[in-house]
PDB file with SEQRES, HELIX, SHEET and CRYST1 records, atoms N, CA, C and O in Angstrom:
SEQRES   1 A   87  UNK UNK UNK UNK UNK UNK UNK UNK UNK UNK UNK UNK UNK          
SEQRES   2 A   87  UNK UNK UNK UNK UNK UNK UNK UNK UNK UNK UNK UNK UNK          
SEQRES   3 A   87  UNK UNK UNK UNK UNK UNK UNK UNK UNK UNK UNK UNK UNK          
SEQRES   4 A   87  UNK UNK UNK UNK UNK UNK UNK UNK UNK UNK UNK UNK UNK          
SEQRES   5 A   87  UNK UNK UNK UNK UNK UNK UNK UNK UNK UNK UNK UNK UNK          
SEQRES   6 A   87  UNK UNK UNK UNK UNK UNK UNK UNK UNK UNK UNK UNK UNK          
SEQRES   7 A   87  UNK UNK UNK UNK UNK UNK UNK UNK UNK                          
HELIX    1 AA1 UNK A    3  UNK A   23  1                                  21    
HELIX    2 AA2 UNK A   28  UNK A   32  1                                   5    
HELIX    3 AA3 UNK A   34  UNK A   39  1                                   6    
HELIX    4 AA4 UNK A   42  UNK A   45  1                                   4    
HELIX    5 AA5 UNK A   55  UNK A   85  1                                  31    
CRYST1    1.000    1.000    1.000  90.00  90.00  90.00 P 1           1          
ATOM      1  N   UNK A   1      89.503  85.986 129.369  1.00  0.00           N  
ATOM      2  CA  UNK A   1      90.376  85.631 128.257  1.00  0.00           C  
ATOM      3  C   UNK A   1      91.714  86.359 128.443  1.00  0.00           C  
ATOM      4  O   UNK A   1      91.787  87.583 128.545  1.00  0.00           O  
ATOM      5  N   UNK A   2      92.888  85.436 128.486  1.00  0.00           N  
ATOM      6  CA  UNK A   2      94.168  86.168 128.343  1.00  0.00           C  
ATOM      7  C   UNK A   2      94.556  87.256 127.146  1.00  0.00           C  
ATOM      8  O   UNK A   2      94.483  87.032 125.938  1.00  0.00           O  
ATOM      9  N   UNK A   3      94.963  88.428 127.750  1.00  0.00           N  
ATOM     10  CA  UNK A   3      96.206  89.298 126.547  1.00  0.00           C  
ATOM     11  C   UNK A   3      96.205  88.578 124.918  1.00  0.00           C  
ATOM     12  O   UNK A   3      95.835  88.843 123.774  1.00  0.00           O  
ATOM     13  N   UNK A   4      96.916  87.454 125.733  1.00  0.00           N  
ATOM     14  CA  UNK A   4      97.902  86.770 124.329  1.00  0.00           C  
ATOM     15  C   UNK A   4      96.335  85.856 123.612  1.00  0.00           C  
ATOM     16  O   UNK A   4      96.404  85.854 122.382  1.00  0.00           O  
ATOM     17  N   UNK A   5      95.630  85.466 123.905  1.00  0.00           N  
ATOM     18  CA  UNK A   5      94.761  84.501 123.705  1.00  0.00           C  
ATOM     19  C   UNK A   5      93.730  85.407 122.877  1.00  0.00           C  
ATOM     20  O   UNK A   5      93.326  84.978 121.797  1.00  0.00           O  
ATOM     21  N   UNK A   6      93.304  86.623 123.346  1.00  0.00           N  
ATOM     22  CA  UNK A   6      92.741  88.114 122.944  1.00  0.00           C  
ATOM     23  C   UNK A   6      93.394  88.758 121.756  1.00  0.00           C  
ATOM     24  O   UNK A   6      92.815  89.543 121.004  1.00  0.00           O  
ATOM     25  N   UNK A   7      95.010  88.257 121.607  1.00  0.00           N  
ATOM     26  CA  UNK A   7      95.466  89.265 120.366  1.00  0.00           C  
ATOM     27  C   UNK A   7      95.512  88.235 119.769  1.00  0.00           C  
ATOM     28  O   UNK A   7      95.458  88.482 118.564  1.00  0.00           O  
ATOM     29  N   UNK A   8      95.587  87.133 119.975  1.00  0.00           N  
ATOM     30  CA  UNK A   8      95.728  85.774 118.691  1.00  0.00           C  
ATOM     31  C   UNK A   8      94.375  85.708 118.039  1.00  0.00           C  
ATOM     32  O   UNK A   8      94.414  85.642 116.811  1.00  0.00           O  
ATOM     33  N   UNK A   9      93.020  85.713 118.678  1.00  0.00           N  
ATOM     34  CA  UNK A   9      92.010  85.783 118.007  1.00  0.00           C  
ATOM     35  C   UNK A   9      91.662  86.982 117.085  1.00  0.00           C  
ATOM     36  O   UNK A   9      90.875  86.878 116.145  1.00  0.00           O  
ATOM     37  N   UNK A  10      92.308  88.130 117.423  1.00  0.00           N  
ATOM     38  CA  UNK A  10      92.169  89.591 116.818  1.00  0.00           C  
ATOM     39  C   UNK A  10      92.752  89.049 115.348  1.00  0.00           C  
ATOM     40  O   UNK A  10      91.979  88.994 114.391  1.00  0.00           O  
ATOM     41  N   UNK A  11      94.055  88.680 115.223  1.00  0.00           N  
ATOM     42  CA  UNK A  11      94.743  88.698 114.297  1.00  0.00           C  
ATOM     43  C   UNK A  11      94.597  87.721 113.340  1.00  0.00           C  
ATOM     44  O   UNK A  11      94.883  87.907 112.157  1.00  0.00           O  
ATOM     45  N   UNK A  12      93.983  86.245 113.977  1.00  0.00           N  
ATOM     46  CA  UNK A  12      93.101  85.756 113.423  1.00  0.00           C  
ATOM     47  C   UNK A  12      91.544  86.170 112.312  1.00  0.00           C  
ATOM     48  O   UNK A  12      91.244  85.822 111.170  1.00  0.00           O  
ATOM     49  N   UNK A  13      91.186  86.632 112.849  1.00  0.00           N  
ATOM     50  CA  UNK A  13      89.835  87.390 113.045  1.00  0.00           C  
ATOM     51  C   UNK A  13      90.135  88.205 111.414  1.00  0.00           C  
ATOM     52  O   UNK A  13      89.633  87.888 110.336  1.00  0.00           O  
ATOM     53  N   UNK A  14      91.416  89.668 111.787  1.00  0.00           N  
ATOM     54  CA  UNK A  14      92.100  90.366 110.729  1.00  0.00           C  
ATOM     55  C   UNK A  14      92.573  89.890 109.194  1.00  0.00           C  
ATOM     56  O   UNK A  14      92.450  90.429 108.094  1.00  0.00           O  
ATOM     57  N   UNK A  15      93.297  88.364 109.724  1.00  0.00           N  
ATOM     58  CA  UNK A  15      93.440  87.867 108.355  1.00  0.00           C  
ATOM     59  C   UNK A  15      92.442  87.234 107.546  1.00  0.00           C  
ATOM     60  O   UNK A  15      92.469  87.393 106.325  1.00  0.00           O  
ATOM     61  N   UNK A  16      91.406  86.407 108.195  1.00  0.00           N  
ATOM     62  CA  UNK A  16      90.245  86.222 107.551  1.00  0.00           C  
ATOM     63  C   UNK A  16      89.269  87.326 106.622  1.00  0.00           C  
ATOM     64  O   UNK A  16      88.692  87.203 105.541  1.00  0.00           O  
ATOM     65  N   UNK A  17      89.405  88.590 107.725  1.00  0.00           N  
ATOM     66  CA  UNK A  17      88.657  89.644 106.713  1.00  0.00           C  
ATOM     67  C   UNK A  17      89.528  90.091 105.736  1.00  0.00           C  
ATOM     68  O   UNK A  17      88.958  90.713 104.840  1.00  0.00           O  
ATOM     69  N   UNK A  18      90.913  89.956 105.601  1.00  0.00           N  
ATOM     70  CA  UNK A  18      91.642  90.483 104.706  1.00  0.00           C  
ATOM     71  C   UNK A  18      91.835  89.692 103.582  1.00  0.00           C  
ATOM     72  O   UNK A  18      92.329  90.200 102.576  1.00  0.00           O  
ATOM     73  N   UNK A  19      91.383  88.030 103.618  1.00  0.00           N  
ATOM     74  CA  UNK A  19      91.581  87.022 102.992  1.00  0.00           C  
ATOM     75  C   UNK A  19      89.995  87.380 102.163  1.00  0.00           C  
ATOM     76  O   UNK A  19      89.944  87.871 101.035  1.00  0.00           O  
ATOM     77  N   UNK A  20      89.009  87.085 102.833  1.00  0.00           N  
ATOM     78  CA  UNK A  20      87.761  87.788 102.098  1.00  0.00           C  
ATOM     79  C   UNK A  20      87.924  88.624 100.991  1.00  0.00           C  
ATOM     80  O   UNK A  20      87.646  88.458  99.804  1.00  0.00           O  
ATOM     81  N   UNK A  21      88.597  89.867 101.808  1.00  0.00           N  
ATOM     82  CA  UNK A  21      88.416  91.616 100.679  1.00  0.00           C  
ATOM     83  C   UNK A  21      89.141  90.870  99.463  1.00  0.00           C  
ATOM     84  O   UNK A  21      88.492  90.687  98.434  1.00  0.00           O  
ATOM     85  N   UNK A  22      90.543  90.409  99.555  1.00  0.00           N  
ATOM     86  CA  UNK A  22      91.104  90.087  98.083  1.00  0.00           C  
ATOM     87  C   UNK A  22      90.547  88.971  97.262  1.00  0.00           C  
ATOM     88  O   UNK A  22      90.787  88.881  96.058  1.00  0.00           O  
ATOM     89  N   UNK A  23      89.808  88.124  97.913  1.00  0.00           N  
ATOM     90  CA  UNK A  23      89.084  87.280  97.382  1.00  0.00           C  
ATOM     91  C   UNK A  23      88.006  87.837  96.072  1.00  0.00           C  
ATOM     92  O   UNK A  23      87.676  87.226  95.055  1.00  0.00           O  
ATOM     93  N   UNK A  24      87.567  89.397  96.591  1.00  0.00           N  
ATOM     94  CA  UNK A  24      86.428  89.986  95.929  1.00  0.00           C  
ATOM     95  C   UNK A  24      86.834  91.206  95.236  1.00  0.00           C  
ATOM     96  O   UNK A  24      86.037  92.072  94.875  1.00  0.00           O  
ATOM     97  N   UNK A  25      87.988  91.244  95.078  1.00  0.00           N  
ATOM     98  CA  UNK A  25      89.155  92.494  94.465  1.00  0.00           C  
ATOM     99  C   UNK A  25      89.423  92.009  93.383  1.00  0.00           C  
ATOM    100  O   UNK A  25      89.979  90.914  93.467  1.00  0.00           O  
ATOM    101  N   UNK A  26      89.236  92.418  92.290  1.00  0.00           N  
ATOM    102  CA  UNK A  26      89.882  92.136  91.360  1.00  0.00           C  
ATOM    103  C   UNK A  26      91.921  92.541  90.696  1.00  0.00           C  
ATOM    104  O   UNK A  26      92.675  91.926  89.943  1.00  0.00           O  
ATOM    105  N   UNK A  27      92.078  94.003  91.595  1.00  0.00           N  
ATOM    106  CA  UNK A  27      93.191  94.107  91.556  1.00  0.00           C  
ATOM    107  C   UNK A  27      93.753  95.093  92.959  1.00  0.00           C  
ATOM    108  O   UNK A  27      93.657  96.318  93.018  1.00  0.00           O  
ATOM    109  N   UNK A  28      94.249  94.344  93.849  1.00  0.00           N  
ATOM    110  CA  UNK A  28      94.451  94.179  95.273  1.00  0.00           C  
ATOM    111  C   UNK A  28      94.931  95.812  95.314  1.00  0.00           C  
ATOM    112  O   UNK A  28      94.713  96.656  96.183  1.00  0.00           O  
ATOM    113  N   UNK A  29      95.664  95.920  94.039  1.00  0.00           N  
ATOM    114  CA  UNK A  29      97.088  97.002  94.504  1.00  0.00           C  
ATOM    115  C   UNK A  29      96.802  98.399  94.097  1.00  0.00           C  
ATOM    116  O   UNK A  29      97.366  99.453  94.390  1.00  0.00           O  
ATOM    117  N   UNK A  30      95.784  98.135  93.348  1.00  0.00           N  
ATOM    118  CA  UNK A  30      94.943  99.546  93.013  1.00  0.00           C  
ATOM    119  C   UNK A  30      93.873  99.509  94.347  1.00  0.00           C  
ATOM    120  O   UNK A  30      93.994 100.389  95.199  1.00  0.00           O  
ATOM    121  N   UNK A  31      93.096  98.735  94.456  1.00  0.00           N  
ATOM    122  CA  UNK A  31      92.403  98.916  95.551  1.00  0.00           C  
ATOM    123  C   UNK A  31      92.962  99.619  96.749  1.00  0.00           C  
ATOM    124  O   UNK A  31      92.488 100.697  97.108  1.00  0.00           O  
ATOM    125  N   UNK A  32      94.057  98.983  97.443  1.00  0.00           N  
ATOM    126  CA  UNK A  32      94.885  99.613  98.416  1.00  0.00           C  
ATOM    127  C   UNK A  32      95.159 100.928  98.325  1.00  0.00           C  
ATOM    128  O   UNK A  32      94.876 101.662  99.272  1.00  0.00           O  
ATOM    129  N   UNK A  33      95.840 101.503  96.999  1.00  0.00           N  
ATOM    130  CA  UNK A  33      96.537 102.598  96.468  1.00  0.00           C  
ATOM    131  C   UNK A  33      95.725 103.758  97.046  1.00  0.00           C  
ATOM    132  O   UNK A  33      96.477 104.659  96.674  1.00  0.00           O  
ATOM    133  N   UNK A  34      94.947 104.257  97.550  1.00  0.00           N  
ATOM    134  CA  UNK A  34      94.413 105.491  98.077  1.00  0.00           C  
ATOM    135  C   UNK A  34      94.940 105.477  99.665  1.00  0.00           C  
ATOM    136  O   UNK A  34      95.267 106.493 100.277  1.00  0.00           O  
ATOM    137  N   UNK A  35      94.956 104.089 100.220  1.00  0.00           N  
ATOM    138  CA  UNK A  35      95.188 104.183 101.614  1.00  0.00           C  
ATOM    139  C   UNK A  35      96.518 104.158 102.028  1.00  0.00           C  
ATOM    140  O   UNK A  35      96.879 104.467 103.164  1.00  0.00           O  
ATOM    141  N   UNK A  36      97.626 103.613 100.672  1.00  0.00           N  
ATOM    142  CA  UNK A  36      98.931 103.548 100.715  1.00  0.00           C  
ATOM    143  C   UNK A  36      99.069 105.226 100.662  1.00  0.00           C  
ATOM    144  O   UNK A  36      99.810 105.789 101.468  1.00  0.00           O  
ATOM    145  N   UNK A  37      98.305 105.991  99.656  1.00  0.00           N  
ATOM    146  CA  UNK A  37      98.965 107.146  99.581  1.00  0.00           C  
ATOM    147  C   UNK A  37      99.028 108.047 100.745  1.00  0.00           C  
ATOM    148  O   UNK A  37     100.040 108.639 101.120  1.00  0.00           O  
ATOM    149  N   UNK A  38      97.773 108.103 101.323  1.00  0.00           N  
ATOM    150  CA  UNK A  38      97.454 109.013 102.371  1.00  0.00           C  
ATOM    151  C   UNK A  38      98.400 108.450 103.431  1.00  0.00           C  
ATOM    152  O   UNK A  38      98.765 109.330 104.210  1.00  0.00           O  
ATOM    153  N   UNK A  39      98.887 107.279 103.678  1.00  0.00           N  
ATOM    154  CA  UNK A  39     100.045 106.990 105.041  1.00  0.00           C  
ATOM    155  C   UNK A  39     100.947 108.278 104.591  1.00  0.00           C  
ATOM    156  O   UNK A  39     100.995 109.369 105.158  1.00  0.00           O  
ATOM    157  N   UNK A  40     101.862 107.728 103.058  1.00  0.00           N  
ATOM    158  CA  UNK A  40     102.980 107.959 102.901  1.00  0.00           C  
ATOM    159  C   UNK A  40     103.130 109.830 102.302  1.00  0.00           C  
ATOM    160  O   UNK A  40     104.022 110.513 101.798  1.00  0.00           O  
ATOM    161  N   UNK A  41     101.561 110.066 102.770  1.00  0.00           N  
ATOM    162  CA  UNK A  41     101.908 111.568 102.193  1.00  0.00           C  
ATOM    163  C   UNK A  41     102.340 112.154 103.570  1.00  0.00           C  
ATOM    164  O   UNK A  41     103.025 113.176 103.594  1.00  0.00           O  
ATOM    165  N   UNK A  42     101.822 111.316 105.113  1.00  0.00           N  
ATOM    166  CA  UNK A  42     102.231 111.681 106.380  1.00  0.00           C  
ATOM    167  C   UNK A  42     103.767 112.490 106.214  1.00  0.00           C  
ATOM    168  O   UNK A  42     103.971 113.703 106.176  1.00  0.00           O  
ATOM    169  N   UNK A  43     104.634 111.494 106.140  1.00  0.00           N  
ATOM    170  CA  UNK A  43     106.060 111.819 105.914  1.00  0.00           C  
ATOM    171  C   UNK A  43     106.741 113.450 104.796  1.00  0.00           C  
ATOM    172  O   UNK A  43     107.812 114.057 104.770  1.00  0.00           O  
ATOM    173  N   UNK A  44     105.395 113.590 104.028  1.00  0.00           N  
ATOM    174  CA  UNK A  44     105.828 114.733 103.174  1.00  0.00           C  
ATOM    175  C   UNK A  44     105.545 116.087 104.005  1.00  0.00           C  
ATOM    176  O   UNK A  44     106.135 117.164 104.095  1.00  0.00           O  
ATOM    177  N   UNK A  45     104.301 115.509 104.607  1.00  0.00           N  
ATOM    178  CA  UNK A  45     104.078 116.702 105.928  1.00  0.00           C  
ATOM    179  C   UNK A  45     104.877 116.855 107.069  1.00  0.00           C  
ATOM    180  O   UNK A  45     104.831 117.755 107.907  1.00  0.00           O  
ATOM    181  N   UNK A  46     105.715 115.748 107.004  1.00  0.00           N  
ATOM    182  CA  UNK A  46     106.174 115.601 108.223  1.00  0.00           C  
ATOM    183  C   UNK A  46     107.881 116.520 108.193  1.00  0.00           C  
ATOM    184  O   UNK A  46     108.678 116.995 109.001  1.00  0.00           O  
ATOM    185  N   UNK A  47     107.752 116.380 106.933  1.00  0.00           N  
ATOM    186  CA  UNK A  47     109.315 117.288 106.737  1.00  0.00           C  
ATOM    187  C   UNK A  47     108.826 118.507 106.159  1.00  0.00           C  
ATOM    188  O   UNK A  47     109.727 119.333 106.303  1.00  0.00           O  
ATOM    189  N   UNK A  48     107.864 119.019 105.588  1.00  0.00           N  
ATOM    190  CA  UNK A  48     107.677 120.004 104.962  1.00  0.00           C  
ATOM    191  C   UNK A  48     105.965 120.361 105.281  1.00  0.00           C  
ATOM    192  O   UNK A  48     105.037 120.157 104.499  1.00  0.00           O  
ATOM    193  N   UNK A  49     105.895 120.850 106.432  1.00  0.00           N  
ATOM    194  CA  UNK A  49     104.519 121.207 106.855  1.00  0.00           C  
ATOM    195  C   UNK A  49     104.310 122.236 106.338  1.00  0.00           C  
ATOM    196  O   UNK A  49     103.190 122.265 105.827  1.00  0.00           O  
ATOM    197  N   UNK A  50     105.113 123.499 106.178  1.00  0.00           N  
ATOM    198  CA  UNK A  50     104.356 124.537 105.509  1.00  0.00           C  
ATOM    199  C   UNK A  50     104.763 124.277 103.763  1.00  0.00           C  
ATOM    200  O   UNK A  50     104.861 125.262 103.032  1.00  0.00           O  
ATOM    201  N   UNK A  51     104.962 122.975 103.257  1.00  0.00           N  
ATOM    202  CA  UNK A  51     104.859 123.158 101.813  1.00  0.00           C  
ATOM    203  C   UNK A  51     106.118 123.744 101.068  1.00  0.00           C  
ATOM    204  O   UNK A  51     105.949 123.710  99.849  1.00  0.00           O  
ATOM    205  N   UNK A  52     107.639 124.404 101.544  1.00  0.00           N  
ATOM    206  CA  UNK A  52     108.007 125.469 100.831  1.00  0.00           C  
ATOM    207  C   UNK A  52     108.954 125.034 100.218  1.00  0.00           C  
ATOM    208  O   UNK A  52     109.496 125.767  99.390  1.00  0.00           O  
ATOM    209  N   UNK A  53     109.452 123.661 100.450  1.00  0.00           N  
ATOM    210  CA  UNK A  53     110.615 122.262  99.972  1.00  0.00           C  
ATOM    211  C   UNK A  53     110.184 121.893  98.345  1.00  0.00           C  
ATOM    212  O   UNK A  53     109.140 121.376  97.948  1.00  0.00           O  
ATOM    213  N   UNK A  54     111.322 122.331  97.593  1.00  0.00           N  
ATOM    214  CA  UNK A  54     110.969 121.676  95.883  1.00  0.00           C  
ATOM    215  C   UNK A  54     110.690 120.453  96.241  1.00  0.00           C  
ATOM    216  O   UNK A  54     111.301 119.975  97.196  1.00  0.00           O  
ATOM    217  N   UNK A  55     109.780 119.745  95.602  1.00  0.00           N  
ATOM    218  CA  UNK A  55     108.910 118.629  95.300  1.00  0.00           C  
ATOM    219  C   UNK A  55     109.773 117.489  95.289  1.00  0.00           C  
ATOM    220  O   UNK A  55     109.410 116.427  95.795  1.00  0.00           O  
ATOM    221  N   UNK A  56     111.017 117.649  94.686  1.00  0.00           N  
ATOM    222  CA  UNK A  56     112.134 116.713  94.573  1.00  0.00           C  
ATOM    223  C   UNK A  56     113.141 116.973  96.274  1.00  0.00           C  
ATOM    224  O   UNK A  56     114.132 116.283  96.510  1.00  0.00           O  
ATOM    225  N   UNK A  57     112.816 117.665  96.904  1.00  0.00           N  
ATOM    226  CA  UNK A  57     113.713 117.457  98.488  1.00  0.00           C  
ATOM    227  C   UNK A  57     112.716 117.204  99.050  1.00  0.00           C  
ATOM    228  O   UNK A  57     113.045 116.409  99.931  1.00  0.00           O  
ATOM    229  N   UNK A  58     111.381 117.428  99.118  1.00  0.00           N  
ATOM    230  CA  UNK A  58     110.609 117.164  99.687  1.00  0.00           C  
ATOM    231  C   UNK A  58     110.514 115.293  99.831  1.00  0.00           C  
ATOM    232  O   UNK A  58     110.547 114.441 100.720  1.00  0.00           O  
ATOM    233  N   UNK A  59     110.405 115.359  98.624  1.00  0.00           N  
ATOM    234  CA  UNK A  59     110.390 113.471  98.514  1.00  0.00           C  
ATOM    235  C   UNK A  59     111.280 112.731  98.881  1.00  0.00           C  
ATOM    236  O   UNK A  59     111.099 111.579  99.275  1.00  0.00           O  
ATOM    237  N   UNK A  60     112.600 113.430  98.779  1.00  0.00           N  
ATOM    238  CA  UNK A  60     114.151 113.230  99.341  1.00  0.00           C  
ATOM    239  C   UNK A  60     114.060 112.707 100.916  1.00  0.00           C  
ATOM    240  O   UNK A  60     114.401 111.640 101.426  1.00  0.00           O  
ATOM    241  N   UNK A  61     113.342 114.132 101.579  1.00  0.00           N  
ATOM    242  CA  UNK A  61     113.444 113.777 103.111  1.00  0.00           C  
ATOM    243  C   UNK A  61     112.107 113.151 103.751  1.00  0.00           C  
ATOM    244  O   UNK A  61     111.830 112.958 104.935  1.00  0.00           O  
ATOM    245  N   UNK A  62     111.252 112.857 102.397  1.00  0.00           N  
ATOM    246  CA  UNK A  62     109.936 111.807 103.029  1.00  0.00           C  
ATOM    247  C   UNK A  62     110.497 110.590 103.359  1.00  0.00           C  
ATOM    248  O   UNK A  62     110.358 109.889 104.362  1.00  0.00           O  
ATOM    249  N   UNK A  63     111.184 110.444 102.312  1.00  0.00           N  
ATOM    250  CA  UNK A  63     111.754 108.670 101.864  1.00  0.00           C  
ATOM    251  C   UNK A  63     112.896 108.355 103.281  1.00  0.00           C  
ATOM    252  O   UNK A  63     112.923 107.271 103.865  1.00  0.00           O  
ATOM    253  N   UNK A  64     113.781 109.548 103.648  1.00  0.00           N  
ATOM    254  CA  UNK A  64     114.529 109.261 104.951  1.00  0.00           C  
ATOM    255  C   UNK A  64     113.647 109.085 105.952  1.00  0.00           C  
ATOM    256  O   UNK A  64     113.987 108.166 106.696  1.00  0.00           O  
ATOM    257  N   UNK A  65     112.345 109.778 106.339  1.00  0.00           N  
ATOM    258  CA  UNK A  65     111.445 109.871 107.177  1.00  0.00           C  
ATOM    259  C   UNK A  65     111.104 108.792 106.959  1.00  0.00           C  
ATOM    260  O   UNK A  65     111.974 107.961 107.218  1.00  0.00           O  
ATOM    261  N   UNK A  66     109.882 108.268 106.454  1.00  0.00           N  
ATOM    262  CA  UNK A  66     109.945 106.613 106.176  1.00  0.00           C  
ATOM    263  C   UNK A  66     110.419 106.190 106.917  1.00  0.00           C  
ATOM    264  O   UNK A  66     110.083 106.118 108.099  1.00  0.00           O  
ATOM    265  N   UNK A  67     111.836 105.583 106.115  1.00  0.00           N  
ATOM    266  CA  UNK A  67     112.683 104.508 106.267  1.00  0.00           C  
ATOM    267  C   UNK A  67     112.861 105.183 107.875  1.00  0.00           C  
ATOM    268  O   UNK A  67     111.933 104.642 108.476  1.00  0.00           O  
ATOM    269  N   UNK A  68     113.482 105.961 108.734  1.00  0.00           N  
ATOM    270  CA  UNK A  68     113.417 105.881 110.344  1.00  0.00           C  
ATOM    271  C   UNK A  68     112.101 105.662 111.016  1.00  0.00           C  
ATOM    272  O   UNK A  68     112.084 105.497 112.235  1.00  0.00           O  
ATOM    273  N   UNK A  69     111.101 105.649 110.384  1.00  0.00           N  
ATOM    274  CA  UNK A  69     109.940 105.017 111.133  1.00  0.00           C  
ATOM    275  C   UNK A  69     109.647 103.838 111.170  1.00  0.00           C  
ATOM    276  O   UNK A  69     109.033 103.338 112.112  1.00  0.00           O  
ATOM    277  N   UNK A  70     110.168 102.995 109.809  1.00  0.00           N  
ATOM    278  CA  UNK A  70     109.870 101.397 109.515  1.00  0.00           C  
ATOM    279  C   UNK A  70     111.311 100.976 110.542  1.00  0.00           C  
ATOM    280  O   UNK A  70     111.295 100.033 111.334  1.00  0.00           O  
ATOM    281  N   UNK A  71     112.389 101.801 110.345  1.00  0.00           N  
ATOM    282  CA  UNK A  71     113.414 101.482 111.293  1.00  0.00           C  
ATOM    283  C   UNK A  71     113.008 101.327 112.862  1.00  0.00           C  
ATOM    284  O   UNK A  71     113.435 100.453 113.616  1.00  0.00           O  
ATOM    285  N   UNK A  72     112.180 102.263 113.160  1.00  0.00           N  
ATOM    286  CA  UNK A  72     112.254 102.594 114.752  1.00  0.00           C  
ATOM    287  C   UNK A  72     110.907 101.303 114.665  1.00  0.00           C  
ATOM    288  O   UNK A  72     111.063 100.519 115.601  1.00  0.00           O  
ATOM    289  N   UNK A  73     109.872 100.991 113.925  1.00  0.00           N  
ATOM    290  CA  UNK A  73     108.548 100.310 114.543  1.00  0.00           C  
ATOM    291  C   UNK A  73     109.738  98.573 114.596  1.00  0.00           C  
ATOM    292  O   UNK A  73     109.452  97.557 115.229  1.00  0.00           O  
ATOM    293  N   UNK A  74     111.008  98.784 113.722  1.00  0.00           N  
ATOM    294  CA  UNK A  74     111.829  97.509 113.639  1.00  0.00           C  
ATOM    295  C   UNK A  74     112.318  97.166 115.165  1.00  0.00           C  
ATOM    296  O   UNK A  74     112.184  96.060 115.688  1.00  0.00           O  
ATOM    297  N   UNK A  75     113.016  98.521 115.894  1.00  0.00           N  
ATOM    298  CA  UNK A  75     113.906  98.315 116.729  1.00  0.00           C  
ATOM    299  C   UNK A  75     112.716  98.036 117.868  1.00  0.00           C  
ATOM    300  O   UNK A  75     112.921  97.208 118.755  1.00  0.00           O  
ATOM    301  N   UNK A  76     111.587  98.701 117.800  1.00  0.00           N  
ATOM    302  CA  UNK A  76     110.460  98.619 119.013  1.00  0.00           C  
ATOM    303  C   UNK A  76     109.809  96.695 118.946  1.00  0.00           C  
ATOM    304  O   UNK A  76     109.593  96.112 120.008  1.00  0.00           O  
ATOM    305  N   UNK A  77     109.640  96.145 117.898  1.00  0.00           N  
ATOM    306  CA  UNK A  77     109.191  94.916 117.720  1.00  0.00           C  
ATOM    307  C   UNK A  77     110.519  93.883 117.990  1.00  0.00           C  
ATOM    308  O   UNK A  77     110.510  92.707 118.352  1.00  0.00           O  
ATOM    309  N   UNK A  78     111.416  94.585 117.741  1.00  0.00           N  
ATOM    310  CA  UNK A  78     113.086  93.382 118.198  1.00  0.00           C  
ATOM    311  C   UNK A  78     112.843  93.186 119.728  1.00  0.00           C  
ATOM    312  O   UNK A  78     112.574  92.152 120.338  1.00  0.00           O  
ATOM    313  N   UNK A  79     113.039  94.671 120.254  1.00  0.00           N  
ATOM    314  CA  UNK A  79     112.390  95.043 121.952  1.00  0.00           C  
ATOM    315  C   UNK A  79     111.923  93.740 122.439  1.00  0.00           C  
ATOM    316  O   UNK A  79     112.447  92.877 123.143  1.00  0.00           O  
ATOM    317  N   UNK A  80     110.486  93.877 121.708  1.00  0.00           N  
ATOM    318  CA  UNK A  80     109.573  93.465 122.303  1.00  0.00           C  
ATOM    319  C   UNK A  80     109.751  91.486 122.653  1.00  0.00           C  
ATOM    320  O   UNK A  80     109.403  90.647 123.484  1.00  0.00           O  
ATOM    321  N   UNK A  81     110.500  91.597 121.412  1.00  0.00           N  
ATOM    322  CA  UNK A  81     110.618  89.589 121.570  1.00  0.00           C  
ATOM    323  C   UNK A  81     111.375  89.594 122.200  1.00  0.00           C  
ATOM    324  O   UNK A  81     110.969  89.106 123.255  1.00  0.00           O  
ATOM    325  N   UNK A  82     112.518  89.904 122.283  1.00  0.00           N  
ATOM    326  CA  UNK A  82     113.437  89.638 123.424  1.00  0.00           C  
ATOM    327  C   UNK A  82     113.040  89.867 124.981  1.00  0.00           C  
ATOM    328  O   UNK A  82     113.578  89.305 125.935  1.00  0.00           O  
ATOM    329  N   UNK A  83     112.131  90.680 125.026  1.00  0.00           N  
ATOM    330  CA  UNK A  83     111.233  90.599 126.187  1.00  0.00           C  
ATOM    331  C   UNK A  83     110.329  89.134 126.492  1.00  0.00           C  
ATOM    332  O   UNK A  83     109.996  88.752 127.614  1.00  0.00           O  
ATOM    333  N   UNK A  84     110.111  88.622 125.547  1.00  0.00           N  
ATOM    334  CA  UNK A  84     108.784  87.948 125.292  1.00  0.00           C  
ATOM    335  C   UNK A  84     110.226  86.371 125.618  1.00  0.00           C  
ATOM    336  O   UNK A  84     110.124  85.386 126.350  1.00  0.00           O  
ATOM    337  N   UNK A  85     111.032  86.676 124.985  1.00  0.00           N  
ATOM    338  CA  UNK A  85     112.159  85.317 125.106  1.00  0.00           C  
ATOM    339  C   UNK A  85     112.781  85.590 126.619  1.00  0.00           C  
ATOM    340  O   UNK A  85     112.656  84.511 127.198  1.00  0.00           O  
ATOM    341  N   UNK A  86     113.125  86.124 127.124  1.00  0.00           N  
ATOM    342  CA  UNK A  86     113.233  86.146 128.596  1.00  0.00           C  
ATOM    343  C   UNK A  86     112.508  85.621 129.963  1.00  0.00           C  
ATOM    344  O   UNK A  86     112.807  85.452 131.145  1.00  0.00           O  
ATOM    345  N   UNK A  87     111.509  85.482 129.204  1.00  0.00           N  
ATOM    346  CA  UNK A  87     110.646  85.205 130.123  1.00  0.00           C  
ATOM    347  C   UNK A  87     110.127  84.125 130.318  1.00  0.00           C  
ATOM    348  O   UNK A  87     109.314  83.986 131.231  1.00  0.00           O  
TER     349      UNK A  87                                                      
END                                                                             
């Protein structure tokens, strides 16, 4: 089985089970909410590992942290199609 033929069935595969879970959720966004938090507490550690940042800069330089990671996974997936269109 090809790469591409291998990640199309994966992602296939992904949305079906994800189509399921909300099917049987009554409220999607609370459900999620434990796994949203633990990503986005990454970024609070990520600027303030030993903790010593008021709560309000701390959140300041999570939210910049963030946003350059959704930036950089942006510039890595632009990459990638223009690779994919070249060819």
């Amino acid at each position: 089985m090809s790469d591409s033929s291998e990640r199309s069935r994966r992602i296939l595969q992904a949305r079906m089970a994800a189509h399921a879970l909300h099917a049987k959720v009554a409220d999607e966004v609370a459900h999620t909410a434990p796994a949203r938090a633990v990503f986005l507490s990454r970024f609070e550690r990520e600027v303030d590992p030993d903790g010593l940042l008021e709560p309000q800069e701390r959140a300041r330089r999570a939210e910049h942290a963030k946003k350059a990671y959704f930036l950089k996974l942006a510039a890595k997936s632009s990459k990638e199609r223009a690779k994919k269109h070249r060819k």
